[in-house]
C-alpha positions as CSV (number, residue, x, y, z in Angstrom):
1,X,65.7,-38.1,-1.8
2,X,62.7,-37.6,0.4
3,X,60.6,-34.4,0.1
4,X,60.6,-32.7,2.9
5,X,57.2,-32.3,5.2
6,X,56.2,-28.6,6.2
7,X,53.7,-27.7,8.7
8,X,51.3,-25.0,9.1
9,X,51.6,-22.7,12.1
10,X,48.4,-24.0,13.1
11,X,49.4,-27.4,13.9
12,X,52.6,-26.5,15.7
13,X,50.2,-24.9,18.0
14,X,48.1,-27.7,18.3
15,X,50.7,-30.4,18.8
16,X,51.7,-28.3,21.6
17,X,48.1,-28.0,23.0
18,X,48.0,-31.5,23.1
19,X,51.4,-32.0,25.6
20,X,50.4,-28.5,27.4
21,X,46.8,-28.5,28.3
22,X,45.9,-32.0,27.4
23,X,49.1,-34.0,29.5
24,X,50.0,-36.1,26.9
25,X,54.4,-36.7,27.0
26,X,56.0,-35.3,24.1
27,X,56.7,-38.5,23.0
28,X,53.0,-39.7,22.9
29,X,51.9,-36.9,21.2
30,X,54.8,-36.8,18.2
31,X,54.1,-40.6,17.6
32,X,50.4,-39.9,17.5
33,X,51.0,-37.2,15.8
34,X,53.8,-39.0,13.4
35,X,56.1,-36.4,14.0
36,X,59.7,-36.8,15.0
37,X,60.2,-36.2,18.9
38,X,63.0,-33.9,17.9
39,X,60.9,-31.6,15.7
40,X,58.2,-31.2,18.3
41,X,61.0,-30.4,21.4
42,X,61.8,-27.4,18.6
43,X,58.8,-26.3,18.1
44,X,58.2,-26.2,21.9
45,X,61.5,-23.7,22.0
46,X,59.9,-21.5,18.9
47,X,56.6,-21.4,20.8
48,X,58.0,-19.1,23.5
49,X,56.9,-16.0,21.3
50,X,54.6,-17.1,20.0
51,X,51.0,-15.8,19.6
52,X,47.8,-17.9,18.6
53,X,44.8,-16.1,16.4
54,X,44.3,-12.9,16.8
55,X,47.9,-12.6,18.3
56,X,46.7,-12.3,21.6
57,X,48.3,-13.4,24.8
58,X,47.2,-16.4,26.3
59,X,46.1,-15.0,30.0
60,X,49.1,-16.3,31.9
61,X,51.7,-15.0,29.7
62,X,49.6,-11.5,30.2
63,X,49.3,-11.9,33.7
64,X,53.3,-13.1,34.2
65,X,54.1,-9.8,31.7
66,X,52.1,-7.8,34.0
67,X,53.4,-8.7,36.6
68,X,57.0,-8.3,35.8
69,X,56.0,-4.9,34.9
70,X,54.8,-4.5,38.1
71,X,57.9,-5.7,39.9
72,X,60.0,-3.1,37.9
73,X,58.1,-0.3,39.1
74,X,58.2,-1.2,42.8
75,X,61.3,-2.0,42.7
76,X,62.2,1.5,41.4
77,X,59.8,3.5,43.9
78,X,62.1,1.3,46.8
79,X,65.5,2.5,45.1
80,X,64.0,6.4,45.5
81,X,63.1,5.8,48.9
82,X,66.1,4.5,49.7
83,X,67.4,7.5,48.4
84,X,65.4,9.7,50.1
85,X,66.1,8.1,53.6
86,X,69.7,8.8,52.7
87,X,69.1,12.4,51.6
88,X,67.2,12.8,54.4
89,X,69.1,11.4,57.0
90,X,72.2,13.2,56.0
91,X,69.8,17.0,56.2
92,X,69.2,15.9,59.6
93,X,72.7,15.6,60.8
Protein backbone atom coordinates (compact mmCIF):
# COMPACT_ATOMS: atom_id res chain seq x y z
CA UNK A 1 0.00 0.00 0.00
CA UNK A 2 1.10 3.44 -1.06
CA UNK A 3 1.44 6.28 1.56
CA UNK A 4 -0.59 8.70 0.95
CA UNK A 5 0.70 12.43 -0.26
CA UNK A 6 -0.57 15.50 1.89
CA UNK A 7 -0.16 19.03 0.86
CA UNK A 8 0.29 22.09 2.65
CA UNK A 9 -2.28 24.86 2.32
CA UNK A 10 0.24 26.85 0.79
CA UNK A 11 0.52 24.91 -2.33
CA UNK A 12 -3.11 24.41 -2.92
CA UNK A 13 -3.06 28.05 -3.20
CA UNK A 14 -0.29 28.12 -5.48
CA UNK A 15 -1.37 25.40 -7.84
CA UNK A 16 -4.37 27.44 -8.22
CA UNK A 17 -2.37 30.65 -8.86
CA UNK A 18 -0.86 29.02 -11.48
CA UNK A 19 -4.39 28.04 -13.58
CA UNK A 20 -6.03 31.50 -12.28
CA UNK A 21 -3.65 34.34 -12.77
CA UNK A 22 -0.96 32.62 -14.78
CA UNK A 23 -3.57 30.79 -17.70
CA UNK A 24 -2.18 27.62 -17.48
CA UNK A 25 -5.27 24.58 -18.12
CA UNK A 26 -5.82 22.57 -15.19
CA UNK A 27 -4.41 19.84 -16.79
CA UNK A 28 -1.06 21.57 -17.54
CA UNK A 29 -0.59 22.74 -14.30
CA UNK A 30 -1.47 19.14 -12.27
CA UNK A 31 0.99 17.35 -14.73
CA UNK A 32 3.64 19.97 -14.04
CA UNK A 33 2.74 19.96 -10.88
CA UNK A 34 2.52 15.93 -10.73
CA UNK A 35 -0.72 16.11 -9.16
CA UNK A 36 -3.81 14.23 -10.22
CA UNK A 37 -6.17 16.44 -12.42
CA UNK A 38 -8.92 15.27 -10.03
CA UNK A 39 -7.32 16.48 -6.82
CA UNK A 40 -6.61 19.95 -8.26
CA UNK A 41 -10.54 20.33 -9.74
CA UNK A 42 -11.20 19.70 -5.68
CA UNK A 43 -9.13 21.90 -4.48
CA UNK A 44 -10.46 24.52 -6.96
CA UNK A 45 -14.07 23.76 -5.20
CA UNK A 46 -12.42 24.11 -1.52
CA UNK A 47 -10.83 27.37 -2.60
CA UNK A 48 -14.12 29.26 -2.79
CA UNK A 49 -13.62 30.21 1.08
CA UNK A 50 -10.74 30.37 1.09
CA UNK A 51 -8.34 33.11 2.44
CA UNK A 52 -4.54 33.45 1.55
CA UNK A 53 -2.02 35.08 4.43
CA UNK A 54 -3.23 37.23 6.57
CA UNK A 55 -6.82 35.92 5.77
CA UNK A 56 -7.55 38.79 3.75
CA UNK A 57 -9.77 39.08 0.79
CA UNK A 58 -8.33 39.05 -2.47
CA UNK A 59 -9.82 42.61 -3.90
CA UNK A 60 -12.39 41.15 -6.21
CA UNK A 61 -13.96 38.86 -3.78
CA UNK A 62 -14.08 42.32 -1.47
CA UNK A 63 -15.39 44.34 -4.13
CA UNK A 64 -18.17 41.44 -5.37
CA UNK A 65 -19.01 41.15 -1.33
CA UNK A 66 -19.43 44.80 -1.32
CA UNK A 67 -21.24 44.96 -3.77
CA UNK A 68 -23.80 42.40 -2.99
CA UNK A 69 -24.17 44.30 0.19
CA UNK A 70 -24.83 47.14 -1.65
CA UNK A 71 -27.54 45.59 -3.77
CA UNK A 72 -29.33 44.39 -0.58
CA UNK A 73 -29.71 47.71 0.69
CA UNK A 74 -31.09 49.26 -2.43
CA UNK A 75 -33.08 46.91 -3.00
CA UNK A 76 -34.71 47.34 0.44
CA UNK A 77 -34.92 51.30 0.32
CA UNK A 78 -37.02 50.45 -3.30
CA UNK A 79 -39.44 47.89 -1.31
CA UNK A 80 -40.15 51.04 1.34
CA UNK A 81 -40.77 53.29 -1.45
CA UNK A 82 -42.90 51.16 -2.97
CA UNK A 83 -44.59 51.09 0.16
CA UNK A 84 -44.87 54.52 0.64
CA UNK A 85 -46.28 55.28 -2.90
CA UNK A 86 -48.91 52.79 -1.84
CA UNK A 87 -49.55 54.40 1.63
CA UNK A 88 -49.57 57.38 0.02
CA UNK A 89 -51.61 56.93 -2.79
CA UNK A 90 -54.29 55.35 -0.82
CA UNK A 91 -54.20 58.98 1.87
CA UNK A 92 -54.86 60.70 -1.17
CA UNK A 93 -57.99 58.97 -2.28
Amino acid sequence: MTKRKIYSKEFNLDAITLVVEQNYTQAEASRNLGVNPNMLGRWFKEAGHAFRGDGKLIPEKEEISNLKAQVKSLEMEREILKKATVFFAKETK
